[in-house]
C-alpha positions as CSV (number, residue, x, y, z in Angstrom):
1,X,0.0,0.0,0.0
2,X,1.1,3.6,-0.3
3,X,0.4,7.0,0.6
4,X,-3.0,8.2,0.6
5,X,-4.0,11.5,-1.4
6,X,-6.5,13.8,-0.6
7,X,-7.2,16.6,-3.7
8,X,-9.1,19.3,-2.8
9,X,-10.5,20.6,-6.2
10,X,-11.2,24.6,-5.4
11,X,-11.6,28.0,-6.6
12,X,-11.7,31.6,-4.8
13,X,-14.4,32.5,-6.5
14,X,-17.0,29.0,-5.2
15,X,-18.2,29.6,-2.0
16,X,-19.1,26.0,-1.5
17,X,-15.4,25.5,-2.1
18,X,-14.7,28.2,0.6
19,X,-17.0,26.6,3.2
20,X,-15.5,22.9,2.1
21,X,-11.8,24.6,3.2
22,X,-12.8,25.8,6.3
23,X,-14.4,21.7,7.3
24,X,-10.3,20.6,5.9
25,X,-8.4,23.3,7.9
26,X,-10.3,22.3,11.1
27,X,-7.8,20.8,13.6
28,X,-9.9,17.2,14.1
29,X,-9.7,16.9,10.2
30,X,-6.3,18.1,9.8
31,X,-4.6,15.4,12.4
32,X,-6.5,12.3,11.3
33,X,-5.2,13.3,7.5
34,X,-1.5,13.7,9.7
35,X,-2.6,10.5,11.6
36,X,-3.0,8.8,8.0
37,X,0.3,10.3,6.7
38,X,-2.0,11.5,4.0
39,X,-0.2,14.2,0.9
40,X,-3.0,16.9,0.8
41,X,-3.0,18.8,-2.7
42,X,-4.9,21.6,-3.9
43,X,-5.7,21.8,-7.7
44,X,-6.7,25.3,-7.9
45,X,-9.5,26.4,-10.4
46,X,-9.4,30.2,-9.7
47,X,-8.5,30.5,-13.2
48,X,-9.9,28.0,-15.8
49,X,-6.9,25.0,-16.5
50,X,-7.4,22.3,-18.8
51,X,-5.4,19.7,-17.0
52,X,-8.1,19.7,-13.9
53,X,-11.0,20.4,-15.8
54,X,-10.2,16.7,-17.7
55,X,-9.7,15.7,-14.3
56,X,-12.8,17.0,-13.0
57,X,-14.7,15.4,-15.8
58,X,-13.0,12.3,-15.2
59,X,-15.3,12.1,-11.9
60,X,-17.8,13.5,-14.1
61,X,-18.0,17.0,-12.3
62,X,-18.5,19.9,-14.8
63,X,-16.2,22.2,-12.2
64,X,-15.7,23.0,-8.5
65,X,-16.3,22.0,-5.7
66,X,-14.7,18.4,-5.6
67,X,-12.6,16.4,-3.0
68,X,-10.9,13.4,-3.7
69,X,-9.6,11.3,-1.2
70,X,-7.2,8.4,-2.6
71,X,-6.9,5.7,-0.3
72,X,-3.4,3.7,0.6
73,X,-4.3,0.5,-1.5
74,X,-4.7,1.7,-5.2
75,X,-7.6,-1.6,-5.3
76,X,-9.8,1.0,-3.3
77,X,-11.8,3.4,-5.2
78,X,-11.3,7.4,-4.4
79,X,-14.0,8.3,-2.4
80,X,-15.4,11.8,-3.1
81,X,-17.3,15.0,-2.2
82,X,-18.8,18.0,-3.8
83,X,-19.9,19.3,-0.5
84,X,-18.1,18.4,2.7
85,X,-20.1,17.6,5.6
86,X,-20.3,19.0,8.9
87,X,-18.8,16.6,10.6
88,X,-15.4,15.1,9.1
89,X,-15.7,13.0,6.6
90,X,-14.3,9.3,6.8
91,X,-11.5,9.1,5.3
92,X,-9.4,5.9,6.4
């Protein structure tokens, strides 16, 4: 197994994107993804980018807000979230 990934697919001008950051910056979130030894990327949307819009359709999202989480074992599929809820999401 490796690493797990979470993407947070974002933009500064989607407010659901804004609220989604402020549920991934709170401390409970931010040390199970430490606890995990989880990379966390942002693929930033502010202005329009080919590579993750292909990506974004590849989850078949026709923009912002998404976030990916990638598990450790490749065999698992991503698990993913257009809006984050309240309470932190399960990620392992």
């Amino acid at each position: 197994a490796g690493r797990p990934v979470l993407v947070d697919f974002t933009a500064d001008w989607c407010v659901t994107c804004q609220a989604n950051r402020e549920i991934l910056e709170r401390a409970e979130v931010m040390q199970e993804l430490q606890s995990l030894n989880a990379l966390v990327l942002e693929a930033d949307f502010t202005k329009s980018n080919a590579v993750i819009a292909a990506k974004l359709a590849e989850f078949g999202q026709p923009g912002v807000p998404l976030v990916v989480f990638y598990p450790a074992d490749p065999a698992e599929p991503p698990k993913t979230y257009t809006v984050l809820p309240p309470k932190p999401p399960e990620l392992a």
